[in-house]
mmCIF file of the C-alpha atoms, coordinates in Angstrom:
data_MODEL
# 
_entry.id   MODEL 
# 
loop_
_atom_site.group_PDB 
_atom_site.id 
_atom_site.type_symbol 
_atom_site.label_atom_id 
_atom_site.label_alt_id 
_atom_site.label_comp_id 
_atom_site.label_asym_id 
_atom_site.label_entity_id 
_atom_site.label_seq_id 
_atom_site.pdbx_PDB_ins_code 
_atom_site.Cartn_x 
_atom_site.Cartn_y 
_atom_site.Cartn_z 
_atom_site.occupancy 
_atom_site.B_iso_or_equiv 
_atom_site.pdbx_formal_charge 
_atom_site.auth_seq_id 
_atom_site.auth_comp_id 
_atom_site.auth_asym_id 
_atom_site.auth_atom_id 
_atom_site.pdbx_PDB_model_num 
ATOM 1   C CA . UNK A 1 1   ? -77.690  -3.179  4.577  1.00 0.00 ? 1   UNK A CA 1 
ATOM 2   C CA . UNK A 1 2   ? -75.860  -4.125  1.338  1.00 0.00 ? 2   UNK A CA 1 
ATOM 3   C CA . UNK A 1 3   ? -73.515  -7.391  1.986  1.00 0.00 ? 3   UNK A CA 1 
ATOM 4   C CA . UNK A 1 4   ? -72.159  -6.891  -1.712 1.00 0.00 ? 4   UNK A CA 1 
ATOM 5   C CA . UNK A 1 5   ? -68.723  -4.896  -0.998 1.00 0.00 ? 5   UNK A CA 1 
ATOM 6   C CA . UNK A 1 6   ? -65.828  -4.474  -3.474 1.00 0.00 ? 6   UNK A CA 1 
ATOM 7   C CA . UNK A 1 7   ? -62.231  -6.118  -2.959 1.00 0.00 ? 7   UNK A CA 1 
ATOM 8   C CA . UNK A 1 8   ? -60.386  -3.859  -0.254 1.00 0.00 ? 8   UNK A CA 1 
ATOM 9   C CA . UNK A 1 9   ? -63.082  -2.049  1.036  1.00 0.00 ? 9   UNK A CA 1 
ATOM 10  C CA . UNK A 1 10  ? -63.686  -2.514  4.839  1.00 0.00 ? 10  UNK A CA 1 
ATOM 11  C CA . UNK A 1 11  ? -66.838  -3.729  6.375  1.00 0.00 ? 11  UNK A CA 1 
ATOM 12  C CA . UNK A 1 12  ? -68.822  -1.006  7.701  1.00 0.00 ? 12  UNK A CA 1 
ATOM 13  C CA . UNK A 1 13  ? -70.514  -1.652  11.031 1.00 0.00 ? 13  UNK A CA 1 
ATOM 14  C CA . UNK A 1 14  ? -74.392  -0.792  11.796 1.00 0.00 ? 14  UNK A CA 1 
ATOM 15  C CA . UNK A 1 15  ? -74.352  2.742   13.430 1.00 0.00 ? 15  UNK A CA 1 
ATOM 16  C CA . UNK A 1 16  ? -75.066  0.712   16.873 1.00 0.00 ? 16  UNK A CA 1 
ATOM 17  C CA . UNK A 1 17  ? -72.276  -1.739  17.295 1.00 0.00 ? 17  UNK A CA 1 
ATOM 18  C CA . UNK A 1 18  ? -69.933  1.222   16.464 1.00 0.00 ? 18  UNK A CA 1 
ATOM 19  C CA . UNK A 1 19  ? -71.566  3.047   19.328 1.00 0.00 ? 19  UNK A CA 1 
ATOM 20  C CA . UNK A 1 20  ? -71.044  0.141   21.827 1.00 0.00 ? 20  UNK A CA 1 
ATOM 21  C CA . UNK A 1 21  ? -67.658  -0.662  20.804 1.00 0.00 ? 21  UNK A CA 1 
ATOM 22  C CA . UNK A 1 22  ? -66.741  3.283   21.066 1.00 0.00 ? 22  UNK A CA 1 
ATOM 23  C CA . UNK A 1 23  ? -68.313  3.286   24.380 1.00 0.00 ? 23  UNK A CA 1 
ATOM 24  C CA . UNK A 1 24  ? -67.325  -0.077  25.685 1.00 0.00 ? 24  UNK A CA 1 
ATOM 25  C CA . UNK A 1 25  ? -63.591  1.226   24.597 1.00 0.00 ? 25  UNK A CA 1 
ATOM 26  C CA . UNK A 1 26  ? -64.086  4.430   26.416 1.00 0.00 ? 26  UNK A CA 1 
ATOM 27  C CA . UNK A 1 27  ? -65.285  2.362   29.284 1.00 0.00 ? 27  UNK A CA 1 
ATOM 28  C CA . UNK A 1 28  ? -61.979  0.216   29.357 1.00 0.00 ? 28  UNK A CA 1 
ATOM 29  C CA . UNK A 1 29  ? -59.443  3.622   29.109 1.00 0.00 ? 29  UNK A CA 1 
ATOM 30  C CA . UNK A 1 30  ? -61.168  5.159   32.038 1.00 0.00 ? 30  UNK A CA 1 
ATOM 31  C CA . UNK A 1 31  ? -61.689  2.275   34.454 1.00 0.00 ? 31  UNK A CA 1 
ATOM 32  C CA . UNK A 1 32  ? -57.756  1.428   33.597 1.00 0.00 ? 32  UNK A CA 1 
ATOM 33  C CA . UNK A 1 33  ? -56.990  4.860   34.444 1.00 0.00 ? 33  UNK A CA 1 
ATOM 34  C CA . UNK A 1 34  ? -58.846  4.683   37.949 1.00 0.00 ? 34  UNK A CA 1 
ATOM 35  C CA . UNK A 1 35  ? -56.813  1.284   38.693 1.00 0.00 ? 35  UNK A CA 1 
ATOM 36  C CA . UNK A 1 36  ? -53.809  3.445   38.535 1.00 0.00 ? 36  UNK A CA 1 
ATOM 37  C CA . UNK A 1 37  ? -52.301  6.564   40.533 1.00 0.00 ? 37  UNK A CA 1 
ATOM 38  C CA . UNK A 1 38  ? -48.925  8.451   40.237 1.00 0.00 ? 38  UNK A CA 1 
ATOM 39  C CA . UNK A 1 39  ? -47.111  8.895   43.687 1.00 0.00 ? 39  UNK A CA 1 
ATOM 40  C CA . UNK A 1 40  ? -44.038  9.796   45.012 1.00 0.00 ? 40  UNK A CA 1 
ATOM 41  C CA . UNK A 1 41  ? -41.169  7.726   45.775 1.00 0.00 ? 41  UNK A CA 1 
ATOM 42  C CA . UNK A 1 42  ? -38.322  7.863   47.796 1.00 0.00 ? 42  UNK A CA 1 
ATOM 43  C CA . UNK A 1 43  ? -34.953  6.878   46.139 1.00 0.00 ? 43  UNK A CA 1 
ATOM 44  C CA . UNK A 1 44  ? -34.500  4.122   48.486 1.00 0.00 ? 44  UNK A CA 1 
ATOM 45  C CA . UNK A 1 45  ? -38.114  2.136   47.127 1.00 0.00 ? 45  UNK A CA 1 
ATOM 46  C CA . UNK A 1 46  ? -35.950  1.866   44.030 1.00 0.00 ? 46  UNK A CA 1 
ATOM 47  C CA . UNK A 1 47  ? -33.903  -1.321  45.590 1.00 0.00 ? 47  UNK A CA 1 
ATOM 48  C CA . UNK A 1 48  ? -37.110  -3.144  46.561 1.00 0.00 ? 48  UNK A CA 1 
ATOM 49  C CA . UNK A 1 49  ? -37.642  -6.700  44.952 1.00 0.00 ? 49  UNK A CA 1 
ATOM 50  C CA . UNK A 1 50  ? -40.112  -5.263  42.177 1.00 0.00 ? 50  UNK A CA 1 
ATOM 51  C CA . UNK A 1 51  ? -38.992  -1.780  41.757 1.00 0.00 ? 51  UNK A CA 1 
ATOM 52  C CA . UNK A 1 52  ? -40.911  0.406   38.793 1.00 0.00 ? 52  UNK A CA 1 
ATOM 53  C CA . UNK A 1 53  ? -40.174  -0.333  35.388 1.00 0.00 ? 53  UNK A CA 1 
ATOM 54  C CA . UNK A 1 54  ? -41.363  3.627   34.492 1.00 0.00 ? 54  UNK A CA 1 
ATOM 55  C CA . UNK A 1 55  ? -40.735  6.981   36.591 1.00 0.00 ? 55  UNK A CA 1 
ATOM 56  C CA . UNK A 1 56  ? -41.156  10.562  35.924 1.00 0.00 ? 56  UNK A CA 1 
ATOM 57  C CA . UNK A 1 57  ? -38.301  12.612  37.281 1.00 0.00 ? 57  UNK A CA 1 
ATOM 58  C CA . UNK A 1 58  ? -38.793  16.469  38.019 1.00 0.00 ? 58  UNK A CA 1 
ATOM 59  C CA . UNK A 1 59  ? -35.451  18.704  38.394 1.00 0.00 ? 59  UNK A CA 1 
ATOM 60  C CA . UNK A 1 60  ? -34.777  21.893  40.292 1.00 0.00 ? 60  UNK A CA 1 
ATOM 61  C CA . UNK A 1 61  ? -36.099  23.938  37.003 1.00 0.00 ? 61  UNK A CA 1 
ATOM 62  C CA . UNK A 1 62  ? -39.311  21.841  37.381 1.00 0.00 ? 62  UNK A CA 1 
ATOM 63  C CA . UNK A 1 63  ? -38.520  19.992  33.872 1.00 0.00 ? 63  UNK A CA 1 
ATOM 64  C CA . UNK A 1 64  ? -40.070  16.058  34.130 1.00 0.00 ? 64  UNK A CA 1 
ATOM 65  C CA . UNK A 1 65  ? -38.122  13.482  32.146 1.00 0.00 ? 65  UNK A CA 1 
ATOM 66  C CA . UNK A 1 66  ? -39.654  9.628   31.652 1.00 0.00 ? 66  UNK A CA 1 
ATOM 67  C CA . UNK A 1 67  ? -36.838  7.505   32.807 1.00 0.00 ? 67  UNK A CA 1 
ATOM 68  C CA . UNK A 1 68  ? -37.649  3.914   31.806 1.00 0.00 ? 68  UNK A CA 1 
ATOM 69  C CA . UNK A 1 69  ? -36.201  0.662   33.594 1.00 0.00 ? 69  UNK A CA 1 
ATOM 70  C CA . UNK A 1 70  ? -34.570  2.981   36.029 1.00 0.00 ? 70  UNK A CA 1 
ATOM 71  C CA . UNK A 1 71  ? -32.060  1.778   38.475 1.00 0.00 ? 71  UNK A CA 1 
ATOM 72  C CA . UNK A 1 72  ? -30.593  3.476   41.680 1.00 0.00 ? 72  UNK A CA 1 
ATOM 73  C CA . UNK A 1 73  ? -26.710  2.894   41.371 1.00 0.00 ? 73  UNK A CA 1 
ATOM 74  C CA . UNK A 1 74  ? -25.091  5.023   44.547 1.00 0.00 ? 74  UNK A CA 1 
ATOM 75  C CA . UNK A 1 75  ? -26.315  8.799   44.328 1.00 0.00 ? 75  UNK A CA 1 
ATOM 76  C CA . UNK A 1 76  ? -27.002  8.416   40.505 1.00 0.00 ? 76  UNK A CA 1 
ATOM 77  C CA . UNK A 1 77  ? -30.364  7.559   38.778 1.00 0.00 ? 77  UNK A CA 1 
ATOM 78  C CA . UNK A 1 78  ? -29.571  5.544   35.753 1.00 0.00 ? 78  UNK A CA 1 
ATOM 79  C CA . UNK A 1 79  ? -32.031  4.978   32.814 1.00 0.00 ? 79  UNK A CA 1 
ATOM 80  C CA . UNK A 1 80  ? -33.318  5.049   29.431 1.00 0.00 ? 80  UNK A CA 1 
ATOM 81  C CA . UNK A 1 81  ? -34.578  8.597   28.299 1.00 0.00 ? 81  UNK A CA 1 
ATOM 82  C CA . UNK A 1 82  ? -35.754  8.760   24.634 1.00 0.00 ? 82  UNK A CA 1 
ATOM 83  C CA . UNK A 1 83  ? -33.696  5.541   23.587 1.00 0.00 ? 83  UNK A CA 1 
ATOM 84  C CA . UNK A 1 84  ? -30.874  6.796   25.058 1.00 0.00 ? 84  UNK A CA 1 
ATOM 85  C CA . UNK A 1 85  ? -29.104  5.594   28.332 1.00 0.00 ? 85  UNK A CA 1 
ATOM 86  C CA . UNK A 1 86  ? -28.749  8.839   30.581 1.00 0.00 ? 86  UNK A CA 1 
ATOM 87  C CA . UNK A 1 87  ? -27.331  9.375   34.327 1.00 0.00 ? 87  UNK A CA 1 
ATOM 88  C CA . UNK A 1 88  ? -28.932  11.866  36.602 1.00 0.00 ? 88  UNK A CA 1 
ATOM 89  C CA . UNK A 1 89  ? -27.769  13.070  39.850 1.00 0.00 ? 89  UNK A CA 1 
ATOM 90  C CA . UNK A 1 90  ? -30.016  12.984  42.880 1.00 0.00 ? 90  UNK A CA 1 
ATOM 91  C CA . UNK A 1 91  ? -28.781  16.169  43.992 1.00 0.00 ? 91  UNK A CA 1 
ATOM 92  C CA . UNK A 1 92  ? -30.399  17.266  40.927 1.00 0.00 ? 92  UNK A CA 1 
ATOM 93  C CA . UNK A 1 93  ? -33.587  15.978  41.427 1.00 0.00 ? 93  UNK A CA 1 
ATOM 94  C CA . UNK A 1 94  ? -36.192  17.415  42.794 1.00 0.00 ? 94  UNK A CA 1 
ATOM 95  C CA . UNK A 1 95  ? -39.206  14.390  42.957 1.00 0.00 ? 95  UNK A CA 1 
ATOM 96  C CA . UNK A 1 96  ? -39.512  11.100  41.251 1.00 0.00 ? 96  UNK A CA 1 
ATOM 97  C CA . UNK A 1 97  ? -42.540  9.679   40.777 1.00 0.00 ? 97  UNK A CA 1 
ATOM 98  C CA . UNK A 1 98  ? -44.194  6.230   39.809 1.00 0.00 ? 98  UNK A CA 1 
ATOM 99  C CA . UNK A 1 99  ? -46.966  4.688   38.620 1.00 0.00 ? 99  UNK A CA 1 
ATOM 100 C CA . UNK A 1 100 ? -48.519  2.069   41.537 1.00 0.00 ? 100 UNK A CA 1 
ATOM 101 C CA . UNK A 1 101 ? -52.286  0.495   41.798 1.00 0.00 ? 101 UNK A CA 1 
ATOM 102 C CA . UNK A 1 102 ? -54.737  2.240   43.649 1.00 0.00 ? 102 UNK A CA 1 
ATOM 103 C CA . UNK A 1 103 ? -57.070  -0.429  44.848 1.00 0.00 ? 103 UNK A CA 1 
ATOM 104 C CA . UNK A 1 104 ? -59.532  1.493   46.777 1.00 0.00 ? 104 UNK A CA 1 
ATOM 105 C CA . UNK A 1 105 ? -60.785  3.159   43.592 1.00 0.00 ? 105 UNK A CA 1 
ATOM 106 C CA . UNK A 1 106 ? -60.642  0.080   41.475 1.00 0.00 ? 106 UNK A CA 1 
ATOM 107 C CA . UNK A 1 107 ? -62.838  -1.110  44.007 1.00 0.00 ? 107 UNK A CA 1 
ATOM 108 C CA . UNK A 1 108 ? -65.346  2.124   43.450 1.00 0.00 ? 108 UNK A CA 1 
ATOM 109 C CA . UNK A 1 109 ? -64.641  1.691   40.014 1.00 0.00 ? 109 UNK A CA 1 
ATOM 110 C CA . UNK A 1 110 ? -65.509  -1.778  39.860 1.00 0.00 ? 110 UNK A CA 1 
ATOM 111 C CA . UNK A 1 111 ? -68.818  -1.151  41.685 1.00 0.00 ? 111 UNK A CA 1 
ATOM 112 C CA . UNK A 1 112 ? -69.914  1.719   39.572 1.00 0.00 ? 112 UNK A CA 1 
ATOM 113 C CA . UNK A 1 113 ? -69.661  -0.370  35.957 1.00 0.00 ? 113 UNK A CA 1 
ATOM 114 C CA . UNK A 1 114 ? -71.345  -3.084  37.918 1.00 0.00 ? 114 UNK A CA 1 
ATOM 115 C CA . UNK A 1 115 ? -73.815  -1.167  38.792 1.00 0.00 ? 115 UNK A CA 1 
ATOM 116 C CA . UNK A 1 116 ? -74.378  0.976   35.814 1.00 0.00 ? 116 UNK A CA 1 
ATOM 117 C CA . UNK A 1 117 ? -74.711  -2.360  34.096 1.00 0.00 ? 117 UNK A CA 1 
ATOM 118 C CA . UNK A 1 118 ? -76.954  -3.612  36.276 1.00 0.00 ? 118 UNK A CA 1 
ATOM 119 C CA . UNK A 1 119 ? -79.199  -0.786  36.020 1.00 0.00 ? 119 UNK A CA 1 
ATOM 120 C CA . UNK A 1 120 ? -78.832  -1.131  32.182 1.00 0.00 ? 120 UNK A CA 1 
ATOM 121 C CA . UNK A 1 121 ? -80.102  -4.439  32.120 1.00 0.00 ? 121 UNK A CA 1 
ATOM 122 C CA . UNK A 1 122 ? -83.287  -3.802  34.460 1.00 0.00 ? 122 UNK A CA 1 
ATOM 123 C CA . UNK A 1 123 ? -84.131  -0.963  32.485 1.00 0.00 ? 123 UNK A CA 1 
ATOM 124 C CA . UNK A 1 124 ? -84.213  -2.798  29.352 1.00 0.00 ? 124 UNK A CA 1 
ATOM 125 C CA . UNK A 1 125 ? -86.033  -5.801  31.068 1.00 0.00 ? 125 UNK A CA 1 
ATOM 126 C CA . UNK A 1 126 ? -88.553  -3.346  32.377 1.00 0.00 ? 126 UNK A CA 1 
ATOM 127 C CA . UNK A 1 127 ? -89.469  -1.385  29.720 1.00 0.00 ? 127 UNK A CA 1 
ATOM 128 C CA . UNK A 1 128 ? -93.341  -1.256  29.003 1.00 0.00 ? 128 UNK A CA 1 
ATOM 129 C CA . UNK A 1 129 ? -92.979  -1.706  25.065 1.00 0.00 ? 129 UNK A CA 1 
ATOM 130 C CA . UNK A 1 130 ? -90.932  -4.831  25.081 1.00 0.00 ? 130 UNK A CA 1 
ATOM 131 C CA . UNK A 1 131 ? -91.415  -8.144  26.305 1.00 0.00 ? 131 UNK A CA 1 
ATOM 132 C CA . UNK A 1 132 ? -95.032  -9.331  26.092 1.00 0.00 ? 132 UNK A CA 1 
ATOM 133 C CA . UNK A 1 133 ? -95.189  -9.685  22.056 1.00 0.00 ? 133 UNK A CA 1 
ATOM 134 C CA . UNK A 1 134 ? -97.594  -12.824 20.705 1.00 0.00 ? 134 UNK A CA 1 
ATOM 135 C CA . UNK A 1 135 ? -95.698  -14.927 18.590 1.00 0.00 ? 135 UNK A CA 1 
ATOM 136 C CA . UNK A 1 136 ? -97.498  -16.879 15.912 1.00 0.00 ? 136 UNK A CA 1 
ATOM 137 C CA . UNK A 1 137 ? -95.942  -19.928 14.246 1.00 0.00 ? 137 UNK A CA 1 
ATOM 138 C CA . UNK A 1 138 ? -96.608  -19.934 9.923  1.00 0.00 ? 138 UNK A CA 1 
ATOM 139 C CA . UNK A 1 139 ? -99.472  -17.225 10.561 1.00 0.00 ? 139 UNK A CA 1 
ATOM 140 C CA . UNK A 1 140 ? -101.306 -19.153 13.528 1.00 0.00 ? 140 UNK A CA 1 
ATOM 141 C CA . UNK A 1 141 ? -100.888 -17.524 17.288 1.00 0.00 ? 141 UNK A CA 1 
ATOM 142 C CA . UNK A 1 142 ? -98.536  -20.389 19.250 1.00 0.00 ? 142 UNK A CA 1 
ATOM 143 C CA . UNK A 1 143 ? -98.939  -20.922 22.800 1.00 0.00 ? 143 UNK A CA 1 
ATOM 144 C CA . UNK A 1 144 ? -96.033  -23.107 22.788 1.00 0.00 ? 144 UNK A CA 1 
ATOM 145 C CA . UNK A 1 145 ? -92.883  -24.077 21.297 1.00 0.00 ? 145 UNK A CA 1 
ATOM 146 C CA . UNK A 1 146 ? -92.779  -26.272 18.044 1.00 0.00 ? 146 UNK A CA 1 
ATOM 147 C CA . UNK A 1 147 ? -89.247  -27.283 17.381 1.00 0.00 ? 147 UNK A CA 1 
ATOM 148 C CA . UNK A 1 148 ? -88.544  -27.085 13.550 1.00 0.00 ? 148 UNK A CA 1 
ATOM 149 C CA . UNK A 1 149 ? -91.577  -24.117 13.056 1.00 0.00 ? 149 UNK A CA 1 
ATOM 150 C CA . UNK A 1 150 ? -90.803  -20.979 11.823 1.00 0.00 ? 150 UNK A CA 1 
ATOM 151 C CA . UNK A 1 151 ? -91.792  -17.911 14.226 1.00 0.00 ? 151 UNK A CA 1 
ATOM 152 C CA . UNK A 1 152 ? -93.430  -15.095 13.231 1.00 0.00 ? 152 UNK A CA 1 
ATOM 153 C CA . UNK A 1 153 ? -94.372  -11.725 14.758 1.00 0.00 ? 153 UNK A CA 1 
ATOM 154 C CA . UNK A 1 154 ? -97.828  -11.788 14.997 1.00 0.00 ? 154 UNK A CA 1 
ATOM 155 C CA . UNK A 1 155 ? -98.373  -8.126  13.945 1.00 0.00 ? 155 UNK A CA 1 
ATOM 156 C CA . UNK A 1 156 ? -96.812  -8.919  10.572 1.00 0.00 ? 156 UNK A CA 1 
ATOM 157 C CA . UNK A 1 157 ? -99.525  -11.147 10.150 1.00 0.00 ? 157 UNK A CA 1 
ATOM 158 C CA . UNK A 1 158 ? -102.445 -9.790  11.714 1.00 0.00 ? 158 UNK A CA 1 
ATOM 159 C CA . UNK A 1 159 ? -103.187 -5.787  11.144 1.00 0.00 ? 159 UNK A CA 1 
ATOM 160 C CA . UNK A 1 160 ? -104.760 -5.700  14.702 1.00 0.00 ? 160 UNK A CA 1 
ATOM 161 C CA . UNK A 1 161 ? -101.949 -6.675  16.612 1.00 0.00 ? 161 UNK A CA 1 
ATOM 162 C CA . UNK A 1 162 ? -99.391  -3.939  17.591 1.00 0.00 ? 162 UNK A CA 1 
ATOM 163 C CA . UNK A 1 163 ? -95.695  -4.555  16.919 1.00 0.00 ? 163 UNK A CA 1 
# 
């Protein structure tokens, strides 16, 4: 890989890394997703001590507006609806839903990546062409460690040894 780079130009990742970062990434959107389901409320959860800061309203001609930091004042549903403070009936509405946890699939969720990773990392461990490698210290086959000595794949030293 060529370290020299001109001023401005961004550093370009191995092909690898990128991989793993896209997937870790895609990893991260879908198990936040899982932690998450949209339900429907009744107007009266609205006055509870933590009431949503986000719902979706749906009107008798099944149009669904994002009302954020709604608040329930009488039989009107007050919020902000694409910057702009707006007031809608609840005669007019037909169901408002919010976002809540879902803990029962973070809990499946959390198990799967666990155990994807899990079965990851045995694989890798267990793979028949990794792991068992001599090492040879300055060209000679070490049995041991040396602290200071500089290691060496044997079978860039020696043509008969497989790398």
């Amino acid at each position: 890989m060529n370290d020299k780079r001109t001023v401005g130009e961004p550093l370009r990742l191995p092909r690898g890394p990128r991989r793993a970062r896209r997937f870790a990434l895609a990893t991260a959107c879908v198990a936040g997703a899982a932690c998450h389901t949209l339900g429907t409320m009744a107007p009266e959860q609205m006055h509870v001590a933590n009431p949503p800061s986000r719902v979706w309203v749906t009107d008798a001609a099944h149009a669904t507006v994002r009302i954020e930091d709604p608040e329930l004042n009488g039989d009107t549903l007050i919020g902000i609806v694409n910057g702009e403070p707006q007031r809608i009936l609840l005669t007019d509405v037909v169901a408002i839903r919010a976002r809540r946890p879902a803990p029962a699939r973070t809990a499946v969720v959390a198990l799967a990546v666990g155990g994807l990773t899990f079965a990851g990392l045995w694989v890798m461990e267990h793979r028949p062409d990794v792991g068992d490698a001599k090492v040879c210290t300055n060209g000679v086959l070490d049995p041991g460690v040396i602290p200071g000595s500089q290691y060496i794949p044997c079978c860039q030293i020696e043509n008969t040894t497989p790398c």
